[in-house]
C-alpha positions as CSV (number, residue, x, y, z in Angstrom):
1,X,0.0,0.0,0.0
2,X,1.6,3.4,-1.0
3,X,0.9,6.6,1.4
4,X,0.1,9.6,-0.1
5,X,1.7,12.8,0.1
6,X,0.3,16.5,0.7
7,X,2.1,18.9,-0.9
8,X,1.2,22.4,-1.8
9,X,1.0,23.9,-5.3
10,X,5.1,25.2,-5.2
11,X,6.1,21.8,-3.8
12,X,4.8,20.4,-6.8
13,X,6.5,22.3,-8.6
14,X,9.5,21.8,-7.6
15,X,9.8,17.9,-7.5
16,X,8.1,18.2,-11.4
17,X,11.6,20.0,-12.1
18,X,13.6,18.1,-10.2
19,X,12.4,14.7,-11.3
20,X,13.7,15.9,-14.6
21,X,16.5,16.6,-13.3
22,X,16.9,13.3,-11.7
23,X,16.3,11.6,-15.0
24,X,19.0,13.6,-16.6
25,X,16.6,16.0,-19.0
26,X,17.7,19.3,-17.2
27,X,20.8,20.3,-15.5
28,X,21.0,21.7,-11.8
29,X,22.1,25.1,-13.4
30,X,18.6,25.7,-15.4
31,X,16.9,24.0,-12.5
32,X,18.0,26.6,-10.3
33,X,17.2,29.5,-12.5
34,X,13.8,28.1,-12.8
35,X,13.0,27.4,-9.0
36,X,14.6,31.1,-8.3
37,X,17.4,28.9,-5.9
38,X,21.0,28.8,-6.1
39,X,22.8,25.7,-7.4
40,X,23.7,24.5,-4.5
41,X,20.5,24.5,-2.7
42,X,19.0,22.9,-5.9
43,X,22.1,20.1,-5.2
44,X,20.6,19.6,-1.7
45,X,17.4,18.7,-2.9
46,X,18.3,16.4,-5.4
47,X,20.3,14.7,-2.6
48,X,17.3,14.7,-0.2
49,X,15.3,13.3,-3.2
50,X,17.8,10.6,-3.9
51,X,17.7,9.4,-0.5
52,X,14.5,9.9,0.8
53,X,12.1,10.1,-1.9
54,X,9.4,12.8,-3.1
55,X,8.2,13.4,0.7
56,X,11.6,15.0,0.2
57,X,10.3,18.7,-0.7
58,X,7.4,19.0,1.7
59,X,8.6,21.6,4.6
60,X,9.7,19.9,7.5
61,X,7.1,21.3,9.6
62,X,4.1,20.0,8.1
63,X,1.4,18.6,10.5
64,X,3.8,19.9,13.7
65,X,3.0,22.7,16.2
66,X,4.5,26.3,15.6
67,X,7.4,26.5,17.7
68,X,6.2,30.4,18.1
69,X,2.9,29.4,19.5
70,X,1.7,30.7,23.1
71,X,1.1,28.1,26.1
72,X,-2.8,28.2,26.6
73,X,-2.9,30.4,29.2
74,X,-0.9,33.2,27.7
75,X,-3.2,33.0,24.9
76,X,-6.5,33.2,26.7
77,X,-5.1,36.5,28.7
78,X,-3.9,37.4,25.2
79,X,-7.5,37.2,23.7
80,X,-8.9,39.9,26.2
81,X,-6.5,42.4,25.4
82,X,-6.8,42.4,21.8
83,X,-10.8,42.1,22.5
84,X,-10.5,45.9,24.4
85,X,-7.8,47.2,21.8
86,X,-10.2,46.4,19.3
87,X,-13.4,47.6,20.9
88,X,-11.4,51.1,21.4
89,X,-10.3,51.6,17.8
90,X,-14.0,51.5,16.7
């Protein structure tokens, strides 16, 4: 049974140019100016690709918390404040 991947539109992308560069249609050079990277990150993603697959260009962070997010408690006290702010700007 094969799992399936979620990737967004630009992650797509990405592994469409890279699989072409993985078969040997386009260099890592005209891969880079079309993904907007330089060579070298273009180089680390075909590695990543080569090892672990095309799960390789979904961010890393998928699915996981924020690492910026507010304990509960600090986000309830939170909520009232911008609750007043608001009410006084109207």
């Amino acid at each position: 049974m094969e799992s399936r991947i979620e990737m967004s539109q630009h992650e797509r992308d990405v592994l469409a140019v890279m699989n072409r560069v993985l078969l040997g249609e386009r260099t890592q050079s005209e891969a880079a100016g079309l993904l907007h990277l330089s060579e070298r990150q273009v180089r680390r993603i075909q590695r990543r690709l080569e090892a672990e697959g095309d799960g390789a260009v979904v961010h890393r962070l998928r699915g996981r918390p924020s690492n910026r997010q507010l304990s509960g408690k600090l986000r309830e006290r939170g909520r009232g404040k911008r609750d007043v702010t608001n009410i006084d700007r109207l």
